[in-house]
C-alpha positions as CSV (number, residue, x, y, z in Angstrom):
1,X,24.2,93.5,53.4
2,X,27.0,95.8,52.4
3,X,27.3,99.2,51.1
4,X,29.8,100.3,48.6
5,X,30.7,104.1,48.6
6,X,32.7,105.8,46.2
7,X,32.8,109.6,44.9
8,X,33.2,110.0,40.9
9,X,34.9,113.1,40.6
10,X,33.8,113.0,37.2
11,X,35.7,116.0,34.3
12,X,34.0,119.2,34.0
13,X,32.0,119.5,31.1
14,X,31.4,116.0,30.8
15,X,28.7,115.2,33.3
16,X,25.4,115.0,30.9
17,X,27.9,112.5,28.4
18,X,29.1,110.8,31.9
19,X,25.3,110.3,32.8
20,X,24.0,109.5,29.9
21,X,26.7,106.7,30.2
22,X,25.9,105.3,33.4
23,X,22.1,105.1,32.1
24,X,23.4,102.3,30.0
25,X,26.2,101.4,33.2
26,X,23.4,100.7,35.9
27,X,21.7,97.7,33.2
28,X,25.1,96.1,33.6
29,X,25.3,96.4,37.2
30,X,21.9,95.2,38.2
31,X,21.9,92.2,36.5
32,X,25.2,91.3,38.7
33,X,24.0,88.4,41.5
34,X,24.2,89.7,44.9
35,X,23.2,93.3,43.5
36,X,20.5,94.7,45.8
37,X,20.2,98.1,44.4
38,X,22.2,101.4,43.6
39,X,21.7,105.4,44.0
40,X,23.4,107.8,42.0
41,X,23.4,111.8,43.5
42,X,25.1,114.9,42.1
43,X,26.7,117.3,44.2
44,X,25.2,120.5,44.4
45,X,28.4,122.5,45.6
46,X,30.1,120.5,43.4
47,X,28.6,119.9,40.2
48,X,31.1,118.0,38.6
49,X,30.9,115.6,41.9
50,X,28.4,112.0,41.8
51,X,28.1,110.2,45.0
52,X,27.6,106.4,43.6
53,X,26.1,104.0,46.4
54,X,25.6,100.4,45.8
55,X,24.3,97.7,48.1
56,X,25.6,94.2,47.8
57,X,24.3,90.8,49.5
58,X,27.9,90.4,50.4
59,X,31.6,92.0,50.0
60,X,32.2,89.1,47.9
61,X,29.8,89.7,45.5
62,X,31.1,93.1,44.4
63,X,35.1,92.5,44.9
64,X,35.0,89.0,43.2
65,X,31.3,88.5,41.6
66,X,31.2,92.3,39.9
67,X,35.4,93.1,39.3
68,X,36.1,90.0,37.8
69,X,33.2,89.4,35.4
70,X,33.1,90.4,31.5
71,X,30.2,92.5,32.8
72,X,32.7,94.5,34.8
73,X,35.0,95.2,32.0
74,X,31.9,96.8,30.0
75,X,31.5,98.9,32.7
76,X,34.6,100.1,32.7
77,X,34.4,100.7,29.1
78,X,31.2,102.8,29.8
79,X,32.4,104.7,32.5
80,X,36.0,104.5,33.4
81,X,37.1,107.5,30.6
82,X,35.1,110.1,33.0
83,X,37.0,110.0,36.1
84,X,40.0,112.3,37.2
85,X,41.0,111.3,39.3
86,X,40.0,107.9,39.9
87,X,37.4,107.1,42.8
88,X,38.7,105.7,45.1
89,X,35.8,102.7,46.4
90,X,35.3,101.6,50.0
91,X,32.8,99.5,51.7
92,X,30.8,100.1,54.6
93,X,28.5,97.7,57.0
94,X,25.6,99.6,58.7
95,X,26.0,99.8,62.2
96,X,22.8,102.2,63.2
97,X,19.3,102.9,61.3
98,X,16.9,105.6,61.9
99,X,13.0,105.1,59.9
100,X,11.5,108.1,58.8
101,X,8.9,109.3,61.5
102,X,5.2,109.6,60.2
């Protein structure tokens, strides 16, 4: 499994449209094969701030599977218009886990 990271420094004053957006977004998303779930947090220093993370079977189901379907294009019609500047994505195997102690 994979991790994909990315920052949306989304435009001030546009974060209730922006995630009221990517309530429709995540529907696209989830339905991609390989997609194994997703969390969406908003910064409390900065408001304006989402940290978007996304875990993937494989790379190869994100870069190739996800960018270059017709699913990928409506999410970029959803969601694409909110970023300045643009996120920049990166992904990330887990190298360490620590479980919640009871």
């Amino acid at each position: 499994m994979i991790t994909e990271h990315a920052i949306l420094p989304v435009i001030a004053g546009r974060e209730s449209d922006f995630e009221a957006a990517f309530d429709t977004a995540r529907h696209i998303i989830s339905a991609i094969p390989g997609f194994r779930g997703l969390t969406l947090s908003r910064s409390i220093e900065s408001p304006s701030e989402y940290l978007l993370l996304v875990d993937w079977d494989t790379l190869e189901d994100h870069t190739i599977g996800f960018r270059t379907s017709e699913s990928y294009q409506q999410w970029k019609a959803l969601l694409h218009e909110f970023y300045e500047p643009f996120p920049v994505v990166e992904h990330f195997d887990q190298v360490s886990e620590v479980p919640p102690t009871a």
